[in-house]
N, C-alpha and C positions, 0 to 999 in steps of 0.2 A: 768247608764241605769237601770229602773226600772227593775223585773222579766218578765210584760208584755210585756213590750215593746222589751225588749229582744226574748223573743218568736213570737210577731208580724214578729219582723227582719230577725226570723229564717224561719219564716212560709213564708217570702217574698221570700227571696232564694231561699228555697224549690221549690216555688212555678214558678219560675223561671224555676229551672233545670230539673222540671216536665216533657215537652215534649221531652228533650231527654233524659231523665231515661227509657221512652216509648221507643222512639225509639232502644233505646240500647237493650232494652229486650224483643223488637220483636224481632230483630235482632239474639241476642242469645236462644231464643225457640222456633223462626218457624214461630209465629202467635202472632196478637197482641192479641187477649183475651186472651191467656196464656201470652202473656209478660205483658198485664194489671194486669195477676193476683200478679207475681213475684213482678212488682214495687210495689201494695197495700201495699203484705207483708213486703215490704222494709218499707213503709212508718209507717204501724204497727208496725215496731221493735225499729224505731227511737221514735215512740212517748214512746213505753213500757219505753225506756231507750237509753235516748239522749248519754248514753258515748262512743254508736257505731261513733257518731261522732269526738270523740276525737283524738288529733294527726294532724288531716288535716285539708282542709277544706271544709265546707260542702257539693261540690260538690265531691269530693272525694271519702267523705262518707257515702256519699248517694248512689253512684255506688259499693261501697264498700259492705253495706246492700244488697243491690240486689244481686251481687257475692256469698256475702255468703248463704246466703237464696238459691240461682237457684244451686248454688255447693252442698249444703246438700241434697238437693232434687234428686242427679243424676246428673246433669245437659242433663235435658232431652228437645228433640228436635224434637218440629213435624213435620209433613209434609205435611202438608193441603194446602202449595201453589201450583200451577201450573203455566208453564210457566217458563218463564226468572228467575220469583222469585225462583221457586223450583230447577233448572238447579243452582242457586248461590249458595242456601240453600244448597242443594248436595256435590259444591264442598267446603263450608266453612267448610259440618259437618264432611270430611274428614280431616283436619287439626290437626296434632300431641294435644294434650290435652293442654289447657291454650292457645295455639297461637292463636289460634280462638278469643278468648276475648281479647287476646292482642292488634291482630290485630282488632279490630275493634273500642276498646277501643281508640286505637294513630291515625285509620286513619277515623273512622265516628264520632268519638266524642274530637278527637283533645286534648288527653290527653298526656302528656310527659311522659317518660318510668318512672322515678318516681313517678309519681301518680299510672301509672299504677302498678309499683310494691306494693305501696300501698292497693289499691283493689285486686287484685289477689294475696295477699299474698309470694312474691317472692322477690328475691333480685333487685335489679336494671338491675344490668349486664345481670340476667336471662330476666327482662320482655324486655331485647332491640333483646336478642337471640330468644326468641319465635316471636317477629312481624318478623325478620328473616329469621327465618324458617316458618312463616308461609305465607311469600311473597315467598318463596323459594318453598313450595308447593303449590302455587296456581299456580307461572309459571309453573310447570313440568307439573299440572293437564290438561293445555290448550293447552302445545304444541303438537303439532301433528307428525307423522311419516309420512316423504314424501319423495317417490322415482320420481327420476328424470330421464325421456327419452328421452333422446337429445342426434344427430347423431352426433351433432357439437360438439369437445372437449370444446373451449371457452365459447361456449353458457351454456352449462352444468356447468362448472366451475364458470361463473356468474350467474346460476342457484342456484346453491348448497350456492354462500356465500350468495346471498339473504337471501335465507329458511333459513338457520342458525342462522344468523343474526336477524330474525325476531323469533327465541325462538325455531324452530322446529328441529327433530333431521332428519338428512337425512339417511337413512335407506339403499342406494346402489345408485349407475348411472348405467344403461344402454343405450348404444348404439341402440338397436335393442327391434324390440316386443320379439323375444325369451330369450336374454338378460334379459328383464326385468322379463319375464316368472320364468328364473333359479334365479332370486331374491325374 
């Protein structure tokens, strides 16, 4: 394969993984004109010097560029959405450091913890512990505290395994309004 034609093939690729290079790095700054800008610079590093690609393949590392590029930067995170978005935005930017990208990396962009370890720089066994932990803090983040006031023992007791069951922590039963009052 000549040189050109070689870089056509690359520039196809590329050109391919484009829309969720996007997406990945709205996802990880807040906003896409910041995440537009992150991927650019991804795309200007690869051209300075294609050997960021080396080792994987190009989808890789190309997420790979971008990581590194939005990690030396801070990895800084706006807030400019509203809504549902910014309610997500919130609780993803709480996520222990790396699980974030972990997570997002295995479950919006459907990479294997391998690659992932690849782009964030970590071991394997680490990047399967960060999407872990970072499912492990997205459930705690949504479950709710709920006390149950039910006169009936069994109602209450099928009360409580519901709620539980469904992620929430149960906080007391009461019996009564004042019951519930001294809880």
């Amino acid at each position: 394969m000549t040189d050109l034609s070689s870089q056509q093939a690359l520039s196809d690729q590329i050109g391919k993984i484009l829309p969720y290079l996007r997406r990945f790095a709205r996802a990880i700054t807040g906003s896409q004109q910041s995440g537009d800008r992150y991927a650019a610079a991804a795309l200007e590093a690869i051209l300075a010097d294609r050997s960021v690609l080396d080792g994987v393949d190009v989808k890789t590392g190309v997420f790979r560029a971008l990581h590194r590029i939005w990690s030396s930067a801070g990895a800084p995170v706006e807030e400019g959405e509203s809504g549902l978005k910014a309610r997500a935005q919130h609780h993803l930017s709480r996520l222990t450091d790396n699980s974030r990208e972990a997570l997002l990396l295995h479950t919006l962009e459907g990479f294997g913890f391998g690659q992932i370890a690849e782009i964030i720089g970590v071991e394997q066994s680490e990047a399967e512990e960060l999407v872990a932990i970072a499912r492990r803090e997205m459930a705690d983040a949504i479950a709710g505290s709920v006390m149950i006031i039910e006169d009936e023992a069994i109602i209450a007791m099928d009360l409580e395994t519901i709620v539980s069951d469904m992620g929430h922590r149960v906080t007391g039963v009461a019996r009564t309004h004042g019951e519930a009052l001294a809880l």
